[in-house]
C-alpha positions in Angstrom: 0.0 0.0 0.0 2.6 2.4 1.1 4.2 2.0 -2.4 0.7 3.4 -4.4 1.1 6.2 -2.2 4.6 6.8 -3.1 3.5 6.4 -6.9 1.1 8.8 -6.5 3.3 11.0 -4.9 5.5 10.6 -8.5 2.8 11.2 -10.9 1.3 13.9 -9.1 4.6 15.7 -8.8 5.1 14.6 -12.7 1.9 16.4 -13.2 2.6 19.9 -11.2 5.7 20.2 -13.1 4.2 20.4 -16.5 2.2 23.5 -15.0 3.6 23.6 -11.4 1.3 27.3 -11.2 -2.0 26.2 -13.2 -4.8 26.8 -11.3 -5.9 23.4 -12.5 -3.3 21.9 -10.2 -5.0 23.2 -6.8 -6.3 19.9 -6.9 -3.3 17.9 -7.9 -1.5 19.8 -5.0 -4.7 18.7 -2.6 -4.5 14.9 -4.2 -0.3 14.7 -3.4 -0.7 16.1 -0.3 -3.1 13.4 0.7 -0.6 10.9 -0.1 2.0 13.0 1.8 -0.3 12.3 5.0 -1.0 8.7 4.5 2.9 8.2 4.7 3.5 10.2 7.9 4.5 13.5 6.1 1.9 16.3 7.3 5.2 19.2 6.9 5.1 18.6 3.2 1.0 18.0 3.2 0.9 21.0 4.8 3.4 22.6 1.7 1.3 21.5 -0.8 -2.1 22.9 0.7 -0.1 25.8 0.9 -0.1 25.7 -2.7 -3.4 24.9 -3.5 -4.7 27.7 -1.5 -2.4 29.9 -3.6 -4.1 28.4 -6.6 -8.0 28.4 -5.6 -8.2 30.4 -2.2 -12.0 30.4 -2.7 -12.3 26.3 -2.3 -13.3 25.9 1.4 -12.0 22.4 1.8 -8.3 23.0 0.9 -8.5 25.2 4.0 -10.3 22.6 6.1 -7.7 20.0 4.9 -4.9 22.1 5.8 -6.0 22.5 9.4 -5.9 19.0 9.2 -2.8 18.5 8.4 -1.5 21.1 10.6 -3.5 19.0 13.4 -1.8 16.0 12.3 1.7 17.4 12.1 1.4 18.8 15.8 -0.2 15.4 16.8 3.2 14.0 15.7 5.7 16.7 16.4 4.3 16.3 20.3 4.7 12.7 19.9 8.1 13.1 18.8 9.0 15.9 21.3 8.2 13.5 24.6 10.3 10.7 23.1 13.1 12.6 23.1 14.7 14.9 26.4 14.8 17.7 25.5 13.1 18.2 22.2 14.5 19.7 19.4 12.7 23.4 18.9 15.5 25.8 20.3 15.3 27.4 17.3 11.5 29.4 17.4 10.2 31.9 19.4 13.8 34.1 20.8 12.0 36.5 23.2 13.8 37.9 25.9 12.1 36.4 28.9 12.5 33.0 27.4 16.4 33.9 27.4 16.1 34.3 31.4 15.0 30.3 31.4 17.5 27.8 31.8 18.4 26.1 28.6 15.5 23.0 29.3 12.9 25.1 30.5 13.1 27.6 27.3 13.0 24.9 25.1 10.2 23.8 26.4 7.9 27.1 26.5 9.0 27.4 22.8 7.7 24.0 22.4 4.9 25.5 24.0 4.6 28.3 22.6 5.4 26.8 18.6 2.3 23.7 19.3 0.0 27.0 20.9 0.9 29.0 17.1 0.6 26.2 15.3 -3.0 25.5 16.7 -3.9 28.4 16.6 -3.3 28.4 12.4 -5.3 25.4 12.4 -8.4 27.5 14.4 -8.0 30.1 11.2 -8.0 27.7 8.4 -11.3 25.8 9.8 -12.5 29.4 10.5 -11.9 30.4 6.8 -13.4 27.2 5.9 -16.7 27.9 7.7 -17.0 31.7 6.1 -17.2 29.7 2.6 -19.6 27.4 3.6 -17.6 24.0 4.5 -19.9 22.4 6.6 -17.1 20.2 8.3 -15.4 23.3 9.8 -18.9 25.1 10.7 -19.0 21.8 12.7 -15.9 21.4 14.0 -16.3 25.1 15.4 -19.6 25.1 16.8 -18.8 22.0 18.6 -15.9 23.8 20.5 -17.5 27.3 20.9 -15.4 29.2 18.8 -17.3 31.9 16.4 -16.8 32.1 12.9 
């Protein structure tokens, strides 16, 4: 199974690069992204929903599909964070009270504080979703209180 995904993953990229900024290739971006999640890989999911919003910003379920990808990417990257000791984000979120922190504890409230952004992106996309009508988001929203 995983190698029809990684097929797909080849003809769809075949495919974009023929007309990698046709507006006909919103789609293709949504399909290879797709494939991108069923292997494990919601950063370049994510990428390619990116790109299909560039291409069609008016199609409500790119945006709901790219919250859910950024929902499955922070599903793993917190996996992957508490496997590990200290984690592996020193690299976001420099302000100057996290400099007063030991080097452990500012690591960890930019962990924090990277998971709390990255939600929070996730929150917008459904939110955008909803305003054009996807259903799914309007949902997803309601059910957690959060106006749209």
């Amino acid at each position: 199974m995983i190698g029809n995904f990684n097929q797909a993953i080849n003809d769809l990229t075949k495919a974009i690069t023929i007309y990698p900024d046709a507006p006909v290739n919103a789609r293709t971006y949504y399909l290879r992204a797709n494939s991108y999640i069923q292997l494990g890989n919601a950063e370049k999911a994510i990428r390619d929903m990116d790109k299909a919003i560039e291409l069609n910003p008016k199609e409500p379920g790119y945006y709901n599909y790219r919250a859910t990808c950024k929902n499955l990417y922070l599903a793993s990257i917190i996996a992957n964070y508490t496997k590990t000791e200290k984690g592996s984000f020193t690299s976001f979120y420099s302000y100057e009270t996290l400099k007063k922190l030991s080097d452990r504890d500012a690591n960890i409230a930019k962990f924090v504080i990277y998971c709390e952004d990255l939600k929070e992106q996730s929150v917008n996309d459904h939110k955008i979703a909803a305003k054009l009508g996807d259903k799914q988001s309007q949902e997803y929203l309601s059910s957690r209180g959060i106006p749209w």
